[in-house]
N, C-alpha and C positions, 0 to 999 in steps of 0.2 A: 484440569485440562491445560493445553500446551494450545494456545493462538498464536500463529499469523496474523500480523494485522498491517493489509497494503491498502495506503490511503491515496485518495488522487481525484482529478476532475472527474475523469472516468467520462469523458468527452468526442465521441462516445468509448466507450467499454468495447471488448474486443478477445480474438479467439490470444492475444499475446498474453495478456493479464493471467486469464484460464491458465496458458500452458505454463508462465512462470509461478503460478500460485501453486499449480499441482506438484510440480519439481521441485518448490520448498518444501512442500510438505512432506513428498517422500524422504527429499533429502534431510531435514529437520526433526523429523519423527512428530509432528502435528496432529493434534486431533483434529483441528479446523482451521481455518483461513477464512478472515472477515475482512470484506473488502467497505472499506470507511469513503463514502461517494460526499465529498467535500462541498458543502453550499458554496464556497468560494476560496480562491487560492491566490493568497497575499503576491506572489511571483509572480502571477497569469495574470494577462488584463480580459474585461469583462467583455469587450468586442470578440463572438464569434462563439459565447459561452451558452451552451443551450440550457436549460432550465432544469433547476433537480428532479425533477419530476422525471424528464425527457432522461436523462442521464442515469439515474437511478433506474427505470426502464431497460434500458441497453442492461445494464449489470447485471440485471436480475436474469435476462434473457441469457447473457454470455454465461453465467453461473449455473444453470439449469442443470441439474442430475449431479451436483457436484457436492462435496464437503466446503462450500464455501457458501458463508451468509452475509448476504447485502443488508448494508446499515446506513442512513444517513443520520448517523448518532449527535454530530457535533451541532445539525439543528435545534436539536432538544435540549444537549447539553450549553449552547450558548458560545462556544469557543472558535475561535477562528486562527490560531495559531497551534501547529501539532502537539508542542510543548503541553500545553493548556490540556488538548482532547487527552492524551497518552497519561497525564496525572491524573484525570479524572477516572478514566477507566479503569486503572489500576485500586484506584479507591471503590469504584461500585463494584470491581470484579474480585474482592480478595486474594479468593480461591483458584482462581486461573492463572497461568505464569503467558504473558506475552513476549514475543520478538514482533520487534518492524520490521520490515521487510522491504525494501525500494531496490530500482534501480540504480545501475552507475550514474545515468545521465542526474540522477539525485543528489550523489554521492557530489558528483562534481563540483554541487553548488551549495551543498552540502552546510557549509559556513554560513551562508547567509539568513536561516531559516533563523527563527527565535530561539534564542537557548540552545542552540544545538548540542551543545555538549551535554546540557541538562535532558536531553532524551537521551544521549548515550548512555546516562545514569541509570534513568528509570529501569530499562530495556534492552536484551541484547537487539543489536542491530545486523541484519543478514543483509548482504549486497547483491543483488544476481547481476550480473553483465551483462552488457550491452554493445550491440556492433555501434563501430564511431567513439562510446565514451570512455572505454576502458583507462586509455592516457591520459586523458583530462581526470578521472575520479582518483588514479592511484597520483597524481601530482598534485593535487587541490591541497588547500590548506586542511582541511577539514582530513583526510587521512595522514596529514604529518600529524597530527595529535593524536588520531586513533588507532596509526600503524603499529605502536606500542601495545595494543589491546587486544590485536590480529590473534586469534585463536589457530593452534596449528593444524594440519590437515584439511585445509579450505579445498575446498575443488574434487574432495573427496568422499563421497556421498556417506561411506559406512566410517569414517573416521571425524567428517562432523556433524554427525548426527547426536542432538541434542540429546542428553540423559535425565531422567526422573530427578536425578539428584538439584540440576540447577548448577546455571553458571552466575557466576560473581558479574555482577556490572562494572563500568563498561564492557563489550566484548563484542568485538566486529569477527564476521564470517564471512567471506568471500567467496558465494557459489558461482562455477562455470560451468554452462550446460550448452548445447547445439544455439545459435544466434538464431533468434528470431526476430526479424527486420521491421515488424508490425509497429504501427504508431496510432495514436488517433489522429494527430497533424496530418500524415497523407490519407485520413479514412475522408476528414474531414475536406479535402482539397478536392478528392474524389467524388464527395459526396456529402453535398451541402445541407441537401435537404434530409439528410438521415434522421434527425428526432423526428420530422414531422408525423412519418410512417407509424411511428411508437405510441401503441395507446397504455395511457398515464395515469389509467382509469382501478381504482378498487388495489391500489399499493399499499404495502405493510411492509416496515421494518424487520428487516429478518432478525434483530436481534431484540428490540425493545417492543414488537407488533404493532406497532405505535402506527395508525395512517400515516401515508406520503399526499400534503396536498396535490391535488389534479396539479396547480397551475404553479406551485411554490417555485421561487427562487432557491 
């Protein structure tokens, strides 16, 4: 099997996630998309972060009737840096060939994550765009290293669609599709009390089955 794997606060989760995971997958030739709903996010601060449970929640809902399985793996697995999660999974998943999958506004800051180049290894990386980030992601430091690795055909559904065969690591993919302007930032400005609504109750791991505590961090 061929994974997506878009990891994030998911703070909350939302119809933008959905439509950019489905667009990978058409455009990627994917069997699934697994969204990685992060206990916590070394870049984000912890003011205004609703609880895995609450968050994991949202995901599960926004993912419904989909090819896409909510996981908060990196609980079990113990990792808090992507680097970390994306090695491991690649060792309990042999069988399976992953891509990460982010946004520009990722891409932009792209340098600062741990190891960053050490995921570019593991993993091909897909970029989908973003209204606002496109400038900042293609001038970031982090794509002067990986501009080199640009796969040709980006932008082009039936010429980057990923083959059976396997591409060689590094390998960035640049998808553009319609802008979809969704954030959780403005869900969240809008609407504060969103987790509260969310019952947190009788959660399982879409990928390990594993319980989601009610009340987990």
């Amino acid at each position: 099997m061929i994974i997506g794997l878009l990891g994030g606060s998911f703070n909350p989760a939302h119809g933008g996630h959905r439509r950019i995971s489905l667009f990978a997958r058409d455009a990627l030739g994917l069997d699934e998309v697994w969204w990685l709903v992060s206990p916590g996010n070394p870049l984000k601060p912890d003011a205004g972060m609703a609880t895995l449970s609450a968050r994991f929640a949202s995901a599960r809902h926004e993912a419904r009737l989909a090819p896409i399985q909510v996981s908060a793996i990196e609980r079990e697995l113990g990792t808090r840096y992507t680097f970390e999660t994306l090695r491991k999974l690649v060792r309990r998943w042999p069988k399976h060939r992953f891509v990460w999958l982010m946004g520009a506004d990722n891409l932009a800051q792209f340098s600062r994550w741990k190891n960053w180049r050490g995921i570019a290894r593991i993993m091909p990386i897909a970029v989908i765009a973003r209204p606002g980030y496109d400038g900042a992601a293609l001038a970031s430091p982090a794509m002067a290293w990986l501009r080199r690795f640009r796969r040709s055909g980006v932008g082009n559904i039936d010429e980057s669609r990923m083959n059976r065969a396997g591409w060689s690591t590094p390998a960035l993919i640049y998808l553009r599709f319609d802008p979809d302007p969704r954030s959780a930032t403005a869900m969240r400005r809008a609407d504060s009390q969103w987790a509260s609504r969310l019952s947190a109750k009788a959660l399982r791991d879409g990928i390990t089955r594993h319980p989601i505590p009610e009340h987990g961090l």
